[in-house]
N, CA, C and O atoms as CSV, one atom per row, in Angstrom:
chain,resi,resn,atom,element,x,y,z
A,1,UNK,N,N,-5.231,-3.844,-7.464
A,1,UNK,CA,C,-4.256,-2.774,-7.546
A,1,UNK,C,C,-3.229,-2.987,-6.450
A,1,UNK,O,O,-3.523,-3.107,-5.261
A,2,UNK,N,N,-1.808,-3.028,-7.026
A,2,UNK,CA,C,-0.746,-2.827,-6.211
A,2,UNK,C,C,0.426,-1.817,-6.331
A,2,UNK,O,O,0.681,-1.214,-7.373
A,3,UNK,N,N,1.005,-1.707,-5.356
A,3,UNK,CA,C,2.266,-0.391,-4.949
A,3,UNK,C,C,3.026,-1.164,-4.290
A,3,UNK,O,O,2.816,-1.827,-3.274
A,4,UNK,N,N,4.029,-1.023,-5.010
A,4,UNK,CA,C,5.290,-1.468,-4.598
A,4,UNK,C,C,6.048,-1.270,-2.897
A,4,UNK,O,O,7.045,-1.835,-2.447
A,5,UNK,N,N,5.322,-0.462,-2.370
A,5,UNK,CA,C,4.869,-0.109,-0.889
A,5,UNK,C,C,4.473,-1.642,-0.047
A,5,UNK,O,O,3.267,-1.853,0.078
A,6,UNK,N,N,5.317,-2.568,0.453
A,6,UNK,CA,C,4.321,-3.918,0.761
A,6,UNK,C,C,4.500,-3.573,2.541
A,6,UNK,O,O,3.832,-4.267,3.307
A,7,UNK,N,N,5.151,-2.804,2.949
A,7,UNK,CA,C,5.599,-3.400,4.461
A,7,UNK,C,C,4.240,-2.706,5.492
A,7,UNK,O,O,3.968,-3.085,6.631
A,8,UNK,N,N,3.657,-1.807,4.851
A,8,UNK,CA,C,2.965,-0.467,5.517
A,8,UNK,C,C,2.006,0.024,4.522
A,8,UNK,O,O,1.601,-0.650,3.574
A,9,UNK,N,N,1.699,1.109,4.757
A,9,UNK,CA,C,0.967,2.147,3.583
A,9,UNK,C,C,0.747,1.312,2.497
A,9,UNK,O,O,1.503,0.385,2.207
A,10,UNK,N,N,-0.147,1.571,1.955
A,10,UNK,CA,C,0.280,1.543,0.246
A,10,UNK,C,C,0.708,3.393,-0.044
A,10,UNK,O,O,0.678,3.530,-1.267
A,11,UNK,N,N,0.894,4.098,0.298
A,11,UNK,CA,C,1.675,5.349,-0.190
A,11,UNK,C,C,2.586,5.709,0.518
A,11,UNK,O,O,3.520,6.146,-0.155
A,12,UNK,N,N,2.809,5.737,1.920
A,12,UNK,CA,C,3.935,5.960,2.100
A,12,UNK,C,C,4.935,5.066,2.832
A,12,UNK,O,O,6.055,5.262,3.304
A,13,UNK,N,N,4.210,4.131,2.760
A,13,UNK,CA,C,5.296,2.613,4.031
A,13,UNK,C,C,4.978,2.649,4.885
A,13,UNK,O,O,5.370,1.626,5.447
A,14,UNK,N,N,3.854,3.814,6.181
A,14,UNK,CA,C,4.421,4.117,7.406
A,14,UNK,C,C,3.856,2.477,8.046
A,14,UNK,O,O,3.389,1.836,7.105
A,15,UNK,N,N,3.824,2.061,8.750
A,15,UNK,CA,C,3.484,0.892,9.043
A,15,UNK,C,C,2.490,0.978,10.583
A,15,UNK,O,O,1.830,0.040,11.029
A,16,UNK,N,N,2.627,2.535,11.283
A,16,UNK,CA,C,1.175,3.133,12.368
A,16,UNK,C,C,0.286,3.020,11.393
A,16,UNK,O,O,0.333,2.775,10.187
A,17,UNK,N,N,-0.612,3.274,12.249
A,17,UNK,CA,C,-2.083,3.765,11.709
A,17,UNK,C,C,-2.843,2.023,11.649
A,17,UNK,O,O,-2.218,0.968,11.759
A,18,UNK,N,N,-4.360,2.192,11.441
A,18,UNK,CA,C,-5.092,1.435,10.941
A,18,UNK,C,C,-6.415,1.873,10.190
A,18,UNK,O,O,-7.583,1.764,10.562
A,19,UNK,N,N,-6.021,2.268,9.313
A,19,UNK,CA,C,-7.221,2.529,7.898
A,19,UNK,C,C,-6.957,1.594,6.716
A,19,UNK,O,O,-5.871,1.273,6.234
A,20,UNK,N,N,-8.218,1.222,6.348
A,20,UNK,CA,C,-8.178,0.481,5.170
A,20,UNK,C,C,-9.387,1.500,4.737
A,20,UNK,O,O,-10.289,2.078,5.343
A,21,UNK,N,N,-8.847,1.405,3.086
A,21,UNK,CA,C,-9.932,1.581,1.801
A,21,UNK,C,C,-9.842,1.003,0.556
A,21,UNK,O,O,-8.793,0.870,-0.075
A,22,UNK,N,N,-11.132,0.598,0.136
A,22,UNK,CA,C,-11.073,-0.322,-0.991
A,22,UNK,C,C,-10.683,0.602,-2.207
A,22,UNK,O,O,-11.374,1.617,-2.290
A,23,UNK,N,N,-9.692,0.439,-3.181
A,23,UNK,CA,C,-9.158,0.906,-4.034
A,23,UNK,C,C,-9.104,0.363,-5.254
A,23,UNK,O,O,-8.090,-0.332,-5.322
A,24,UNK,N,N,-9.947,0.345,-6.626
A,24,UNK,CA,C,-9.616,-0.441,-7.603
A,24,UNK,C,C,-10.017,-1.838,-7.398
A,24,UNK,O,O,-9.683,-2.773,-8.126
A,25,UNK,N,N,-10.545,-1.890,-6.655
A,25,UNK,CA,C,-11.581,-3.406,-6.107
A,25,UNK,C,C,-10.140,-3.928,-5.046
A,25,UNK,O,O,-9.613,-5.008,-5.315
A,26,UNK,N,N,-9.819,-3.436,-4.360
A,26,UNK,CA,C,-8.348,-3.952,-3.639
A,26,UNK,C,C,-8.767,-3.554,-1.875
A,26,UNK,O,O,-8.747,-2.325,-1.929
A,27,UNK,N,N,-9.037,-3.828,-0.755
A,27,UNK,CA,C,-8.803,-3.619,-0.119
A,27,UNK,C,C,-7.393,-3.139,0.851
A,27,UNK,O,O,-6.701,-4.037,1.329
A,28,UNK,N,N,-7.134,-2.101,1.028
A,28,UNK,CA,C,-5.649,-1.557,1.017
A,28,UNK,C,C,-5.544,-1.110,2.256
A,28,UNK,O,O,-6.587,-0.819,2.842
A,29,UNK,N,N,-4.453,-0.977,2.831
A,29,UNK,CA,C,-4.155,-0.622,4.173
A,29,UNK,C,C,-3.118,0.593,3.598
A,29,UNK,O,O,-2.323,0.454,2.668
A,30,UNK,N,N,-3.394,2.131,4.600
A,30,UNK,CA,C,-3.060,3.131,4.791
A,30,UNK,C,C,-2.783,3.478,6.490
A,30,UNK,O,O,-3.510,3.237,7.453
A,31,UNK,N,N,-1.710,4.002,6.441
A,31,UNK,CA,C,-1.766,4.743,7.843
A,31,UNK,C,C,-2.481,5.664,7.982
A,31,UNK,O,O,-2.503,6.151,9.112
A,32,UNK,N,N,-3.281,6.233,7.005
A,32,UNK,CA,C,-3.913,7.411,7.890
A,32,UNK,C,C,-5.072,7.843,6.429
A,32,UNK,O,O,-4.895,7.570,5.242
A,33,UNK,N,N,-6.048,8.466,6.967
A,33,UNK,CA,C,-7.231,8.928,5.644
A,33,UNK,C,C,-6.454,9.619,4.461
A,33,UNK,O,O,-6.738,9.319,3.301
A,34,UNK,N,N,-5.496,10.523,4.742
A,34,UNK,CA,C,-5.212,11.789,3.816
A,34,UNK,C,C,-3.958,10.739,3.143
A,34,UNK,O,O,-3.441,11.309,2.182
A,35,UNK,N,N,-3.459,9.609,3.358
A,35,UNK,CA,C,-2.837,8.825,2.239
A,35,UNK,C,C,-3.715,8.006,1.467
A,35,UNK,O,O,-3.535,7.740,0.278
A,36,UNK,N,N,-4.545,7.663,2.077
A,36,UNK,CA,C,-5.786,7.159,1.017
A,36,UNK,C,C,-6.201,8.187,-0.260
A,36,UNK,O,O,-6.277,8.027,-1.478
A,37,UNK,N,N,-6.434,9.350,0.671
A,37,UNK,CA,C,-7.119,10.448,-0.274
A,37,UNK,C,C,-6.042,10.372,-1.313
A,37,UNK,O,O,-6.277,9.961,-2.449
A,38,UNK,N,N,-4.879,10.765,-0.923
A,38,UNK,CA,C,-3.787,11.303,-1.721
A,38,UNK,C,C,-3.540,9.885,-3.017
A,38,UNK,O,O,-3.043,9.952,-4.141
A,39,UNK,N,N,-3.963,9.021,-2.472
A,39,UNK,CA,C,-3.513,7.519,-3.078
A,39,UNK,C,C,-4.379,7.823,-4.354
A,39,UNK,O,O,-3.840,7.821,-5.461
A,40,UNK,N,N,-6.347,8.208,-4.134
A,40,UNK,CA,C,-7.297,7.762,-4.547
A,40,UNK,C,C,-7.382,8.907,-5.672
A,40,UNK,O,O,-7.799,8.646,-6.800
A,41,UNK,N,N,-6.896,10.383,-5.236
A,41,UNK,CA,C,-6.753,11.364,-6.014
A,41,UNK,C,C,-5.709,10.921,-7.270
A,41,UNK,O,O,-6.155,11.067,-8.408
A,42,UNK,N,N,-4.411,10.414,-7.124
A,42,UNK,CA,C,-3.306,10.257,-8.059
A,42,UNK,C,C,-4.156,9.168,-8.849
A,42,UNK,O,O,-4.082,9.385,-10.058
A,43,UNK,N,N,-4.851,8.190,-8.571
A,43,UNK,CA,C,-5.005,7.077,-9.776
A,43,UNK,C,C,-6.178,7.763,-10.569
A,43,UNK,O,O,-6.175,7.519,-11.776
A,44,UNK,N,N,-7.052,8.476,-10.160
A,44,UNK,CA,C,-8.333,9.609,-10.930
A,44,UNK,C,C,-7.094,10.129,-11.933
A,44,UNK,O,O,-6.899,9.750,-13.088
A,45,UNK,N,N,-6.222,11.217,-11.079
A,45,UNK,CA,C,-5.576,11.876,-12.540
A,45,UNK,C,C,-5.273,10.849,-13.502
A,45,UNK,O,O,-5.779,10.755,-14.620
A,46,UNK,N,N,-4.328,10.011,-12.943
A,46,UNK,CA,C,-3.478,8.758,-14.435
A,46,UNK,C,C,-4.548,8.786,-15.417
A,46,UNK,O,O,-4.523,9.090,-16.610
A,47,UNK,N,N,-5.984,8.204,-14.268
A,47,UNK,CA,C,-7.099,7.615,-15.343
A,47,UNK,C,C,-7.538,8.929,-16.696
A,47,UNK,O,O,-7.707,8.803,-17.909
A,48,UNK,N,N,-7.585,9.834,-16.008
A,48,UNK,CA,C,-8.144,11.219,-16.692
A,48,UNK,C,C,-7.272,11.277,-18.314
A,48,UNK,O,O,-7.665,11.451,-19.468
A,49,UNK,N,N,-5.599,10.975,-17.535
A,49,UNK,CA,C,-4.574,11.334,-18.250
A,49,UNK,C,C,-4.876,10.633,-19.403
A,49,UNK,O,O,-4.889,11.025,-20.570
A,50,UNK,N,N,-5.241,8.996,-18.691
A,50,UNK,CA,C,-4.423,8.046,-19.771
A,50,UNK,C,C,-5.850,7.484,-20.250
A,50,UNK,O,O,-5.604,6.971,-21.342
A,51,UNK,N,N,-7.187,7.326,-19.986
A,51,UNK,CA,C,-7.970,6.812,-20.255
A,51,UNK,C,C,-8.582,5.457,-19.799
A,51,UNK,O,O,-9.656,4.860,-19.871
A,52,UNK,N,N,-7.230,5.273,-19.248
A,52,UNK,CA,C,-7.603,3.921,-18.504
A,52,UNK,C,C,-8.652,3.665,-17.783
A,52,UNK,O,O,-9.187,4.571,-17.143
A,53,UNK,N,N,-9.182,2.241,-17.760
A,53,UNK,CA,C,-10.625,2.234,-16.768
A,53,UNK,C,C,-9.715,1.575,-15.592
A,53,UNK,O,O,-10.255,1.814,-14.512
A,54,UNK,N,N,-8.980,1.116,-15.496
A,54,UNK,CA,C,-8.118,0.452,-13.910
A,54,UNK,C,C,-6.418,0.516,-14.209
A,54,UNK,O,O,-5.809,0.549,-15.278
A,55,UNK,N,N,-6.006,0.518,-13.010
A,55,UNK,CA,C,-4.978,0.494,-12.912
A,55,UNK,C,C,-4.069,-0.580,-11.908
A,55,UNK,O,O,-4.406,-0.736,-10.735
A,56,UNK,N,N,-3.012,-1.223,-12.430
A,56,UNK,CA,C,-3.159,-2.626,-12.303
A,56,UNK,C,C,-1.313,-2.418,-10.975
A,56,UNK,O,O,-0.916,-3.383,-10.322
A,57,UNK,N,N,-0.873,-1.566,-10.951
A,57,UNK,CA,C,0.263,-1.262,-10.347
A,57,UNK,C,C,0.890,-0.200,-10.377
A,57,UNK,O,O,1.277,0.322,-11.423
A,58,UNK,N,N,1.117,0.367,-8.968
A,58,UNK,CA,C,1.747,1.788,-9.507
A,58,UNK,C,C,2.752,1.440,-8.167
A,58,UNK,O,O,2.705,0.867,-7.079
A,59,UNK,N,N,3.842,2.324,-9.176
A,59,UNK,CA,C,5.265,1.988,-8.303
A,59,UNK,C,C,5.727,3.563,-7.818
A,59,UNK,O,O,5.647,4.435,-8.683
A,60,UNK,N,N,6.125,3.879,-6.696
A,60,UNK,CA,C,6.074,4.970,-5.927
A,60,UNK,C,C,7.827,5.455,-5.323
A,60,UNK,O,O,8.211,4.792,-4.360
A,61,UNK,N,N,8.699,6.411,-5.797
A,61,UNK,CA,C,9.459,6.671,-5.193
A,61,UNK,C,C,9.793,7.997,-4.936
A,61,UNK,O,O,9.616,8.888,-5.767
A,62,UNK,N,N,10.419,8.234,-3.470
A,62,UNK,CA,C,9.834,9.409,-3.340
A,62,UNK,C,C,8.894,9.723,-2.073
A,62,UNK,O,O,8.191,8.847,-1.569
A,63,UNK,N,N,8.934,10.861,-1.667
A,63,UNK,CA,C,7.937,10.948,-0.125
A,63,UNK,C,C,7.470,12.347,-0.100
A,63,UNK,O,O,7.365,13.057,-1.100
A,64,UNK,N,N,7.170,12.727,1.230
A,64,UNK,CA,C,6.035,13.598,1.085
A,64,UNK,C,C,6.915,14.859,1.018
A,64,UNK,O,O,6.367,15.740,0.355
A,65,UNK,N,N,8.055,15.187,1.485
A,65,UNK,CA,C,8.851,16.323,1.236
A,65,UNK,C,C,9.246,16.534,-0.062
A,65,UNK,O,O,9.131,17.698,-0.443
A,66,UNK,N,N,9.724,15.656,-0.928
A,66,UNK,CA,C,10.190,15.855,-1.843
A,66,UNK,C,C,9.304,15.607,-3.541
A,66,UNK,O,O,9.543,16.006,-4.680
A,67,UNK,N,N,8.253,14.771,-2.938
A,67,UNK,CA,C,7.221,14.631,-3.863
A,67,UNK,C,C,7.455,13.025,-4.476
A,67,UNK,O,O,8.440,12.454,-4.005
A,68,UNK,N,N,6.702,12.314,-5.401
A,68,UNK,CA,C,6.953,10.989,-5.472
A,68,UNK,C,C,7.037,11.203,-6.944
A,68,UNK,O,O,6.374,12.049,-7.544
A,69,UNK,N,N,8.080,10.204,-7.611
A,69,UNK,CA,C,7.968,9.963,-8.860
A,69,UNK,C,C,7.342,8.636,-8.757
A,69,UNK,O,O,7.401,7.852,-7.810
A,70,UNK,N,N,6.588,8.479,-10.144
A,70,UNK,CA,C,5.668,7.604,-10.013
A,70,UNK,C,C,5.462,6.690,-11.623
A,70,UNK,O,O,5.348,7.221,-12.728
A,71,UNK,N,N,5.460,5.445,-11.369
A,71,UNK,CA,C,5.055,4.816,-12.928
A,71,UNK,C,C,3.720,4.222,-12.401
A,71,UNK,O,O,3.535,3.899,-11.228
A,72,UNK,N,N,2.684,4.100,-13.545
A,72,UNK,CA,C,1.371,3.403,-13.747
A,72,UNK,C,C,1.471,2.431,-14.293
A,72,UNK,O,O,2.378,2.340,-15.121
A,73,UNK,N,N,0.895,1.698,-14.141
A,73,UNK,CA,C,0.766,0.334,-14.962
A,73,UNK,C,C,-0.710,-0.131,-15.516
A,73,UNK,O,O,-1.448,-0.178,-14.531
A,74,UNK,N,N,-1.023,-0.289,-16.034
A,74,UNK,CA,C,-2.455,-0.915,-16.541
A,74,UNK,C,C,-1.754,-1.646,-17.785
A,74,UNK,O,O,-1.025,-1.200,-18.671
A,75,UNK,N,N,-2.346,-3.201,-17.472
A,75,UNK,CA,C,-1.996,-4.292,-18.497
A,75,UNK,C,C,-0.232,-4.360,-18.985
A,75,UNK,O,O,0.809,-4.752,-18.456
A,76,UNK,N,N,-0.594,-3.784,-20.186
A,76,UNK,CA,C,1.505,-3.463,-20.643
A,76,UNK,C,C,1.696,-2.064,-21.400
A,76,UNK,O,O,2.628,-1.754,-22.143
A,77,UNK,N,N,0.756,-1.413,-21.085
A,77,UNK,CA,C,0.834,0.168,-20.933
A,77,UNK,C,C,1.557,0.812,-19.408
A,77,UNK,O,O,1.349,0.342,-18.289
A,78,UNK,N,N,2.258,1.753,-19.665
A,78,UNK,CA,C,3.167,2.092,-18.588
A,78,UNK,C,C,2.897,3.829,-19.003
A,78,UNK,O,O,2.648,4.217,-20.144
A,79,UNK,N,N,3.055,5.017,-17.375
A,79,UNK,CA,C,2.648,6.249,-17.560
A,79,UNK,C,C,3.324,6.509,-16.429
A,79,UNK,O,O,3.147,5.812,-15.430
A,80,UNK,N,N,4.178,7.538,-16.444
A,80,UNK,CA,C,5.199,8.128,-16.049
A,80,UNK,C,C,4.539,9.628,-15.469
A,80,UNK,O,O,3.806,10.425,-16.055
A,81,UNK,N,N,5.220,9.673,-13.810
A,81,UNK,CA,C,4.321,10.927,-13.323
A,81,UNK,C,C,4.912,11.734,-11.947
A,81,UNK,O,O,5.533,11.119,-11.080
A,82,UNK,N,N,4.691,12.907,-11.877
A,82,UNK,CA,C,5.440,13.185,-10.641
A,82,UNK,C,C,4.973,13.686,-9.885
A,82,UNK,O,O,5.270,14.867,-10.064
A,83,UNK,N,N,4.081,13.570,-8.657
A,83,UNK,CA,C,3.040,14.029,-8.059
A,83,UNK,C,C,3.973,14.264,-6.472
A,83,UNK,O,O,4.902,13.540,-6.117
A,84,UNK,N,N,3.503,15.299,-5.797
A,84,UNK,CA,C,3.786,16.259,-4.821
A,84,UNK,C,C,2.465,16.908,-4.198
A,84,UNK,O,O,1.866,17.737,-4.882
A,85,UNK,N,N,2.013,16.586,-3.002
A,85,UNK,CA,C,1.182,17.401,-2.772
A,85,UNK,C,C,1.694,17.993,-1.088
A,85,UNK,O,O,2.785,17.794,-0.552
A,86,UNK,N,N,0.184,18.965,-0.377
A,86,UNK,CA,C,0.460,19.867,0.678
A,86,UNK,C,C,0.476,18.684,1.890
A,86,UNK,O,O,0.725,17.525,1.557
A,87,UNK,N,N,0.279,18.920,2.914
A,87,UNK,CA,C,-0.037,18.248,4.267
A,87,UNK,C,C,-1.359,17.241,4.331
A,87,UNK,O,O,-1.543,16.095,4.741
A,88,UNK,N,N,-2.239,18.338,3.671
A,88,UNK,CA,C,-3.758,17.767,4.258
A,88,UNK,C,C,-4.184,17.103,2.958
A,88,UNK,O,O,-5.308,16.602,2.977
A,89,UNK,N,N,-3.214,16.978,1.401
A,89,UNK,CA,C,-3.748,16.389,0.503
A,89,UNK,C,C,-3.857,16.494,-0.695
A,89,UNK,O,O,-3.846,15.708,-1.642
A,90,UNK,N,N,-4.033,18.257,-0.480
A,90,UNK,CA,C,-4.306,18.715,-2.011
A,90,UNK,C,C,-3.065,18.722,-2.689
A,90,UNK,O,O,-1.968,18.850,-2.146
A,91,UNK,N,N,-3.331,18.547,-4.159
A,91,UNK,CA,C,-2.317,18.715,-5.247
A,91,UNK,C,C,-0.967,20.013,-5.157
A,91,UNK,O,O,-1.452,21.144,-5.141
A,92,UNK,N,N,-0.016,19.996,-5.122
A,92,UNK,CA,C,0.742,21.231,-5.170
A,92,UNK,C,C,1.389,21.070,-6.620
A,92,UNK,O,O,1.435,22.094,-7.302
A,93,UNK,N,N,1.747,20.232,-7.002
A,93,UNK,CA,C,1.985,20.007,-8.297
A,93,UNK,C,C,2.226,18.286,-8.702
A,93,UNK,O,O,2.450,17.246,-8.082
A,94,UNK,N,N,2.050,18.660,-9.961
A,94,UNK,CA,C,1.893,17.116,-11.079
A,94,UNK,C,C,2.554,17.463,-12.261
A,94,UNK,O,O,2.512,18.621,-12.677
A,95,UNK,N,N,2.990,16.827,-12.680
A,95,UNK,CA,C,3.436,16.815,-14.205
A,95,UNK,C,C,3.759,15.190,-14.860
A,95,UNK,O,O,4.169,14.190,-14.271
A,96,UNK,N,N,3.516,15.323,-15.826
A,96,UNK,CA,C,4.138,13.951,-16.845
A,96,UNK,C,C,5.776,14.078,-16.964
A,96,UNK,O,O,6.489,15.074,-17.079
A,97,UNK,N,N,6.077,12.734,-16.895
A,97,UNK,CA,C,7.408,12.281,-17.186
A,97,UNK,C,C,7.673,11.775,-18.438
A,97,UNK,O,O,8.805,11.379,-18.716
Protein backbone atom coordinates (compact mmCIF):
# COMPACT_ATOMS: atom_id res chain seq x y z
CA UNK A 1 0.00 0.00 0.00
CA UNK A 2 0.94 3.45 -1.14
CA UNK A 3 -0.04 7.38 -0.67
CA UNK A 4 1.01 9.65 -2.71
CA UNK A 5 2.46 11.33 0.58
CA UNK A 6 6.40 10.14 -0.18
CA UNK A 7 8.47 12.92 1.71
CA UNK A 8 6.97 12.24 5.44
CA UNK A 9 3.72 10.75 6.78
CA UNK A 10 1.96 8.58 4.74
CA UNK A 11 -1.18 10.97 5.80
CA UNK A 12 -0.10 14.02 6.31
CA UNK A 13 3.69 14.71 4.92
CA UNK A 14 4.80 15.93 8.35
CA UNK A 15 8.29 14.63 8.11
CA UNK A 16 8.81 14.90 12.70
CA UNK A 17 7.89 12.15 14.44
CA UNK A 18 9.11 8.46 14.33
CA UNK A 19 6.27 5.84 14.21
CA UNK A 20 5.99 3.17 11.91
CA UNK A 21 2.92 0.72 11.38
CA UNK A 22 2.49 -2.08 9.22
CA UNK A 23 -0.44 -1.28 6.93
CA UNK A 24 -1.80 -3.63 4.21
CA UNK A 25 1.40 -5.75 4.60
CA UNK A 26 3.46 -2.24 4.05
CA UNK A 27 5.54 -1.04 6.69
CA UNK A 28 4.76 2.81 6.79
CA UNK A 29 6.16 5.70 8.45
CA UNK A 30 3.77 8.25 10.30
CA UNK A 31 4.59 11.18 12.38
CA UNK A 32 2.62 10.40 15.07
CA UNK A 33 -0.02 7.27 16.34
CA UNK A 34 -3.36 9.25 15.66
CA UNK A 35 -2.18 9.49 11.72
CA UNK A 36 -1.76 5.92 11.67
CA UNK A 37 -5.08 5.49 13.42
CA UNK A 38 -6.67 7.98 11.14
CA UNK A 39 -4.73 6.26 8.06
CA UNK A 40 -5.91 2.59 9.36
CA UNK A 41 -9.57 3.77 10.13
CA UNK A 42 -10.09 5.39 6.34
CA UNK A 43 -8.85 2.09 4.45
CA UNK A 44 -11.53 -0.22 6.97
CA UNK A 45 -14.28 2.25 5.69
CA UNK A 46 -13.20 2.07 1.62
CA UNK A 47 -12.96 -1.74 2.43
CA UNK A 48 -16.55 -1.84 4.15
CA UNK A 49 -17.66 0.54 1.27
CA UNK A 50 -16.21 -1.18 -1.58
CA UNK A 51 -15.62 -4.79 -0.60
CA UNK A 52 -12.29 -4.83 -1.31
CA UNK A 53 -9.89 -7.25 0.52
CA UNK A 54 -6.65 -4.65 -0.06
CA UNK A 55 -6.01 -1.60 -1.15
CA UNK A 56 -3.26 -0.99 -3.50
CA UNK A 57 -2.97 3.17 -3.41
CA UNK A 58 -4.69 5.88 -2.03
CA UNK A 59 -4.03 9.38 -3.11
CA UNK A 60 -4.68 12.13 -0.43
CA UNK A 61 -5.45 15.88 -0.90
CA UNK A 62 -6.27 17.97 1.56
CA UNK A 63 -5.30 18.28 5.46
CA UNK A 64 -6.49 18.17 8.73
CA UNK A 65 -8.41 21.59 8.77
CA UNK A 66 -10.10 21.26 5.85
CA UNK A 67 -10.54 17.50 5.55
CA UNK A 68 -8.88 15.27 2.69
CA UNK A 69 -10.36 14.35 -0.56
CA UNK A 70 -9.36 11.09 -1.31
CA UNK A 71 -9.22 8.35 -4.33
CA UNK A 72 -8.72 4.42 -3.58
CA UNK A 73 -7.23 2.28 -5.70
CA UNK A 74 -7.35 -1.51 -5.59
CA UNK A 75 -6.12 -3.18 -8.93
CA UNK A 76 -8.15 -0.84 -11.75
CA UNK A 77 -11.06 -0.18 -9.56
CA UNK A 78 -10.94 3.44 -8.32
CA UNK A 79 -13.37 4.96 -5.10
CA UNK A 80 -13.76 8.40 -4.53
CA UNK A 81 -14.05 9.83 -0.80
CA UNK A 82 -13.96 12.70 1.50
CA UNK A 83 -12.89 12.07 4.91
CA UNK A 84 -12.40 14.85 7.75
CA UNK A 85 -11.91 13.94 11.10
CA UNK A 86 -11.47 15.67 15.01
CA UNK A 87 -7.88 16.14 16.64
CA UNK A 88 -7.54 12.85 18.43
CA UNK A 89 -9.00 10.81 15.31
CA UNK A 90 -12.41 10.17 15.33
CA UNK A 91 -14.55 10.49 12.21
CA UNK A 92 -16.37 14.00 11.96
CA UNK A 93 -17.52 13.30 8.64
CA UNK A 94 -17.20 11.01 5.36
CA UNK A 95 -19.05 10.90 2.39
CA UNK A 96 -18.65 9.34 -1.23
CA UNK A 97 -17.62 11.31 -4.17
Amino acid sequence: MKTNNTEGCALCNATWGEYYREIEGEKMFFCCNICADILEGMLNKVKDETGWNKIDYLELHGNYSSGRTCTAKSGNEEFKYYYRTYGDGRVMEYKKL
